[in-house]
N, C-alpha and C positions, 0 to 999 in steps of 0.2 A: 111178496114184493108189490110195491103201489104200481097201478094203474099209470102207463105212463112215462115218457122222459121228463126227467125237470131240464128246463131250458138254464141258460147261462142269467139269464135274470132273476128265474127264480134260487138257485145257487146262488147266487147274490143277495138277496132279499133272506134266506135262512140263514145264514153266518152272523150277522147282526143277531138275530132272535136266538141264537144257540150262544151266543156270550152273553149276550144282558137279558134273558128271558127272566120271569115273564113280561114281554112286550108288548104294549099296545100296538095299534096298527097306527094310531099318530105318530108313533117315539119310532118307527119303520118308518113310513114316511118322512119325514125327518131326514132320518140317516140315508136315506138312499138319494134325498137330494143335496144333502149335504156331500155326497160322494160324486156329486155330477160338476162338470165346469158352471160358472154363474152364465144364464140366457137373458137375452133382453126381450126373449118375446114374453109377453105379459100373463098368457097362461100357461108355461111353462112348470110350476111350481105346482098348479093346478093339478095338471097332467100326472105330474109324479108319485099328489097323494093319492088321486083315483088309482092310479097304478100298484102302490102299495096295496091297496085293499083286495085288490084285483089276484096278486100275487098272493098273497096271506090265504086267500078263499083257494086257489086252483093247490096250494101247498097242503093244504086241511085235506082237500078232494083227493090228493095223493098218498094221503097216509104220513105225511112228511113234518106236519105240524098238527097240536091241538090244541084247543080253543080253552082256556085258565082262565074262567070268570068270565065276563059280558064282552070283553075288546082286548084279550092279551092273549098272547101266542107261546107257548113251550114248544121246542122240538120232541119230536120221539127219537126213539132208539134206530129208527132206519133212516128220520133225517140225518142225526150226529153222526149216523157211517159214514153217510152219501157226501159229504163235507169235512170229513175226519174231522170233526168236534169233540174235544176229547173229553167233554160232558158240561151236564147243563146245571147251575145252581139247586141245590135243595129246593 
């Protein structure tokens, strides 16, 4: 078992990378602000891809994702539980 709770963001952040994997951590970023209300504070947007990254890296440290290539993300076998993913592309 990984090291660890995943918090509710990162359960958020993996569900995306477990249907369209392999994911980069931009095409994440993305989706996770594309899932947020629009803000008018100006780094908001900002905030979100740092966050993606941030997420992506503490998910790998749990066991929960692996790094496919230079900047993309597949789930493992204990992310897809942890999420009931009922599997990830070829």
């Amino acid at each position: 078992m990984p090291d660890g709770y995943p918090t509710a963001a990162q359960k958020e952040a993996l569900s995306p990378i477990c249907d369209h994997e392999p994911m980069p951590t931009d095409r994440l970023a993305e989706r996770l602000l594309a899932a947020r209300e629009p803000s008018t504070d100006p780094g908001h947007a900002r905030a979100i891809t740092r966050m993606a990254g941030t997420l992506a890296w503490r998910l790998q440290a749990q066991g929960f994702i692996t790094a496919n290539g230079t900047d993309a993300w597949r789930t493992t076998s204990t992310g897809r539980a942890l999420i009931a993913c009922p599997g990830a592309s070829p």
